[in-house]
C-alpha positions in Angstrom: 91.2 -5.6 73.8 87.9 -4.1 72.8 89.6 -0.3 72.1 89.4 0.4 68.6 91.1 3.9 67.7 91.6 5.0 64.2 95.2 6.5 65.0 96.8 3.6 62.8 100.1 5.6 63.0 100.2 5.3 66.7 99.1 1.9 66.6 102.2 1.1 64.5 104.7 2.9 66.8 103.4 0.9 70.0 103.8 -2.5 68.3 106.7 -5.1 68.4 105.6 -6.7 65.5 103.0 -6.1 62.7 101.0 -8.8 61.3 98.8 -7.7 58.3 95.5 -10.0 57.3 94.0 -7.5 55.9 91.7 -8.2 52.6 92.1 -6.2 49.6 89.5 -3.4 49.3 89.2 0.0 48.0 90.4 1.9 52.0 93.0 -0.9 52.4 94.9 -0.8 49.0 98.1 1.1 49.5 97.4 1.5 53.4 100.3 1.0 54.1 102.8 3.3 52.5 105.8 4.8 53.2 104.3 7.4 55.5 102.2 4.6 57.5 105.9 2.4 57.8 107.8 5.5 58.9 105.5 5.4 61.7 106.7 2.2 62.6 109.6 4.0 64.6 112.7 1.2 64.5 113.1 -2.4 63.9 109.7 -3.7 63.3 109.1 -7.0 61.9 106.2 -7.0 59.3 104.3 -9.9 58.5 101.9 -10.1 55.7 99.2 -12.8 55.2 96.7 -10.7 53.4 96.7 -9.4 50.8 99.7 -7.9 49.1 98.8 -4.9 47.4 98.0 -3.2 50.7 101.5 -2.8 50.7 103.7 -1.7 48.0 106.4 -3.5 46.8 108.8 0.1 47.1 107.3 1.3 50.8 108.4 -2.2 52.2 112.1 -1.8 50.4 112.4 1.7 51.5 111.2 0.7 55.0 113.5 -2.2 55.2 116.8 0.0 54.0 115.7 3.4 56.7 115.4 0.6 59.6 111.6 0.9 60.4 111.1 -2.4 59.6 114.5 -5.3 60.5 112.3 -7.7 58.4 109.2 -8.7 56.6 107.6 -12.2 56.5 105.5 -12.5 53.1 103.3 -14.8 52.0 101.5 -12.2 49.4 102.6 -9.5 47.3 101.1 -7.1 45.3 101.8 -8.7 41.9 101.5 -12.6 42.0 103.5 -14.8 41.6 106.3 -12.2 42.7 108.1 -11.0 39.1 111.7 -12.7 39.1 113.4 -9.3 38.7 111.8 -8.0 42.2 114.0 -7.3 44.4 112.9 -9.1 47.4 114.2 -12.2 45.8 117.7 -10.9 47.3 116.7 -8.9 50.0 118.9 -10.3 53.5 115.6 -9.2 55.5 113.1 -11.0 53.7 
């Protein structure tokens, strides 16, 4: 603790698990996009108890189906309450 590096990519790729609490402001809308996921290498689990539009509703999917992510944990999303035609109603992984 106490290191602070602003290599969020690598930060990603050393973690087992990513929890996001982050609060919705102008540098963390979208901070998390498809790039930033990519990152995450294979078979992360994402949590997010934020704020949901720091990550987009297509980055998660696309993460979820290329593997970088075996499942997300949500408890906000970027539109609220989630539209019923969304498709992480039926996602397996969420």
């Amino acid at each position: 603790f106490g290191v602070v590096t602003p290599d969020l990519s690598r930060v990603l790729s050393d973690a087992d698990m990513i929890v996001s609490v982050l609060p919705s402001t102008p540098s963390t809308r979208g901070l998390l996009d498809a790039g930033r996921l990519s990152a995450c290498g294979k078979d992360k689990l994402f949590i997010n108890v934020g704020r949901g539009d720091v990550v987009s509703e297509q980055s998660l999917l696309d993460a979820l189906a290329q593997g970088w992510l075996r499942g997300a944990v949500l408890d906000v999303f970027p539109q609220e309450p989630l539209p019923a035609t969304s498709a992480l109603w039926a996602h397996p992984s969420v």
